[in-house]
C-alpha positions in Angstrom: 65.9 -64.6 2.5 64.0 -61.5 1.7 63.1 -61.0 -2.3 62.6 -58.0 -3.4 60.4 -57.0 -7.3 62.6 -55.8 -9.9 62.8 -52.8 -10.5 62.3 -51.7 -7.2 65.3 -50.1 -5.7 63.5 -48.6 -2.8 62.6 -52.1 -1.6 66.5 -52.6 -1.2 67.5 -48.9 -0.2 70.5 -49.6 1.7 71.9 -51.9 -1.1 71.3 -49.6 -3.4 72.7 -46.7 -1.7 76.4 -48.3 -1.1 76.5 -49.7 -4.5 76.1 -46.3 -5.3 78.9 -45.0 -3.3 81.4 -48.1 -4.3 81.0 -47.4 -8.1 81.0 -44.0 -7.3 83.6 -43.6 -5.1 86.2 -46.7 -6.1 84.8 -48.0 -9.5 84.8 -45.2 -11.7 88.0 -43.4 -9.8 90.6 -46.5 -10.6 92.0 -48.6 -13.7 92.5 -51.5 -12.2 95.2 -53.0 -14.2 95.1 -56.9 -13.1 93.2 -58.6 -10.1 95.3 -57.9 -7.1 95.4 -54.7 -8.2 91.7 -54.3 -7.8 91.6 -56.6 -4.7 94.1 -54.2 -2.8 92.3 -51.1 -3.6 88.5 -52.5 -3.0 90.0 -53.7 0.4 91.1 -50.1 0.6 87.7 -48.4 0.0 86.0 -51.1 2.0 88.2 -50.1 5.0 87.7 -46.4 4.8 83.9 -46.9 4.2 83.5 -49.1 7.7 86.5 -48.2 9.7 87.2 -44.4 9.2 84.2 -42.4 7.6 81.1 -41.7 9.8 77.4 -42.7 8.8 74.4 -39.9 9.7 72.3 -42.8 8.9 74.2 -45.3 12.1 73.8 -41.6 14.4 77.2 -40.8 13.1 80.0 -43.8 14.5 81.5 -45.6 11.7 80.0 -49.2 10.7 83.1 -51.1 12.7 82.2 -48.5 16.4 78.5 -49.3 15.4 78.7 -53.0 15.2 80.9 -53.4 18.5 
């Protein structure tokens, strides 16, 4: 297991950057009223996010095409 300084987000980049996009991007968009609630519409983003949206940084497949 890699540690990383605090306080040193470009150690972690990659973390960093989908944290980002989650809080971005599903956090701040939804109310989640009770747990299911959230779990259903994290599973949502985290299915668009690897199984639908293209990534310049992968040379453009999707996380799921990428990994298989």
């Amino acid at each position: 297991m890699a540690l990383h300084r605090a306080g040193k987000p470009m150690q972690k980049g990659f973390v960093e950057s989908l944290n980002g996009r989650f809080r971005d991007e599903c956090l701040n968009e939804h109310m989640f009223r009770n747990l299911p609630t959230a779990r259903r519409l994290i599973e949502e983003w985290k299915m668009d996010y690897n199984a639908h949206r293209p990534h310049t940084s992968l040379g453009g497949p999707t996380p799921n095409e990428f990994a298989t």
